[in-house]
VOGU-3710 file (C-alpha; in Angstrom, 3 decimals, decimal comma):
1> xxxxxxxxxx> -124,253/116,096/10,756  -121,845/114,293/8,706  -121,475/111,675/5,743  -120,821/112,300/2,321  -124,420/113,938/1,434  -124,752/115,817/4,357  -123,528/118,975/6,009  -121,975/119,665/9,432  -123,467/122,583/11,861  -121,291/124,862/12,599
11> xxxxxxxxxx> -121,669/126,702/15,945  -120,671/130,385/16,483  -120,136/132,337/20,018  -123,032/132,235/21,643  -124,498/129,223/20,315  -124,366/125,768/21,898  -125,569/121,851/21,219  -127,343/118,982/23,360  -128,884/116,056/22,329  -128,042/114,150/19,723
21> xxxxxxxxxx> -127,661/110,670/21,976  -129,850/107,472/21,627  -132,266/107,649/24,529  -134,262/104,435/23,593  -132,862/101,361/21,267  -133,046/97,514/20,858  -130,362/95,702/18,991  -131,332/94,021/15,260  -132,256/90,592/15,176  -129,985/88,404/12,819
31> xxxxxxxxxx> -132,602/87,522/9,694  -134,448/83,763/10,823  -134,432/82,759/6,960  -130,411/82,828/6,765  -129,532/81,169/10,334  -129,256/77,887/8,406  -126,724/79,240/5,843  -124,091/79,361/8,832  -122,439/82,265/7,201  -119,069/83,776/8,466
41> xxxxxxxxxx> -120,078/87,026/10,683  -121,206/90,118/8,531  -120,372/93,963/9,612  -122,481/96,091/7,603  -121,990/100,352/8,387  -124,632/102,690/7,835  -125,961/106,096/8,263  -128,684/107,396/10,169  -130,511/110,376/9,210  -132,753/111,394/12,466
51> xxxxxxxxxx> -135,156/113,971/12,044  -135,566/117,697/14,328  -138,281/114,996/16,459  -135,478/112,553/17,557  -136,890/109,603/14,720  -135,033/108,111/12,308  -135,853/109,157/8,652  -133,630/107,031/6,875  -130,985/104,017/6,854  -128,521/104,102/4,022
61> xxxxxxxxxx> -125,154/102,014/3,660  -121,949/104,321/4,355  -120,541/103,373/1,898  -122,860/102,148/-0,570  -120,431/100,063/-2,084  -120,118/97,440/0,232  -123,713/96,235/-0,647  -122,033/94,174/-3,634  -119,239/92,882/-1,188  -121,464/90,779/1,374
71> xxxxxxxxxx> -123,751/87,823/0,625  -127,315/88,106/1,718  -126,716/92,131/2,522  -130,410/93,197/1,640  -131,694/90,529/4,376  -128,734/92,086/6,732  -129,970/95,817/5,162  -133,720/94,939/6,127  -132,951/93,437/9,952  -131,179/97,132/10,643
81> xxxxxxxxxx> -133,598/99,200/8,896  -136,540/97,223/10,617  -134,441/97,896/14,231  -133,572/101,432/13,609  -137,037/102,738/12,868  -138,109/102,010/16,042  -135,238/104,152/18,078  -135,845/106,762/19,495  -133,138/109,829/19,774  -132,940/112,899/21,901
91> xxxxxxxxxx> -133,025/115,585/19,683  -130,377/117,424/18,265  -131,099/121,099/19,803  -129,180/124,205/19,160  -129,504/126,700/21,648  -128,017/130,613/21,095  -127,977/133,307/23,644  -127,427/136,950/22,843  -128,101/140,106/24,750  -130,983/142,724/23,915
101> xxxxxxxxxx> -131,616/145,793/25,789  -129,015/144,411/29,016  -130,814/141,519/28,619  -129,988/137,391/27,909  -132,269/136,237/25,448  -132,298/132,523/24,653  -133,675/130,459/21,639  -133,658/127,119/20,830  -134,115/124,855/17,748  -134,038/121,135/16,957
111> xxxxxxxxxx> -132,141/120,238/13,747  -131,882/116,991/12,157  -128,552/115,166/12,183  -126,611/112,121/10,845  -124,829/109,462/12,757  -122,869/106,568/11,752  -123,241/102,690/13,211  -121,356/99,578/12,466  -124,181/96,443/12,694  -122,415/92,991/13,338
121> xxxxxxxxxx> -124,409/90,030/12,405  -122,450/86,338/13,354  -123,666/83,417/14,620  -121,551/81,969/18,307  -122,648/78,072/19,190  -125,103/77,713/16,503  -126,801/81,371/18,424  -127,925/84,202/16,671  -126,154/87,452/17,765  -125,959/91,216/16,413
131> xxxxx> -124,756/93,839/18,344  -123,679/97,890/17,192  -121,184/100,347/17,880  -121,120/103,820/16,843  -118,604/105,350/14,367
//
């Protein structure tokens, strides 16, 4: 995990991660009620918190500042929280393997996590785009 208000996982011998990819997604949909504005493209960067079950829990700005630095940024705020609750993530599972008796015992666990995206808004020929890229 990372961000400001969360923690990192930190793996010791035996243990190891998988998971923690985007298995299923559809990009936001620039917000119909500012099209006619014409507005100059908008990058907005949030956080993702995604639950042990692969959902996501939460969408906050990262950083929260830049709320008060774009025009129209709760509409823009609303399209990517709207998107984002409908992706679906493979979990983030951490597996650890020790021995018992001359034995390899395994155990696993899903953890939530945190991941960071950069949502572009802008509008090419009078078209609606948005598109994302990971941080």
């Amino acid at each position: 995990m990372h961000g400001a208000d969360t923690r990192r996982y930190v793996l010791s011998a035996g243990e190891a991660f998988s998971g923690a990819t985007l298995a299923r997604f559809e990009d936001p949909q620039y917000p119909p009620s500012l099209l006619a504005l014409k507005l100059a493209p908008v990058t907005l960067v949030v956080q993702l918190v995604i639950g042990a079950d692969g959902r996501v829990q939460r969408v906050q700005p990262d950083p929260p500042a830049q709320l008060q630095l774009i025009d129209h940024a709760a509409e823009f705020m609303a399209a990517i929280a709207a998107c984002t609750r409908q992706w679906q993530f493979a979990p983030l599972v951490i597996s650890t393997q020790h021995e018992l008796d001359g034995r390899t015992i395994s155990t696993s666990s899903a953890k939530p996590f945190s991941l960071v995206y950069a949502f572009t808004f802008e509008l090419r020929d009078g078209k609606a785009h948005a598109s994302l890229a990971r941080q």
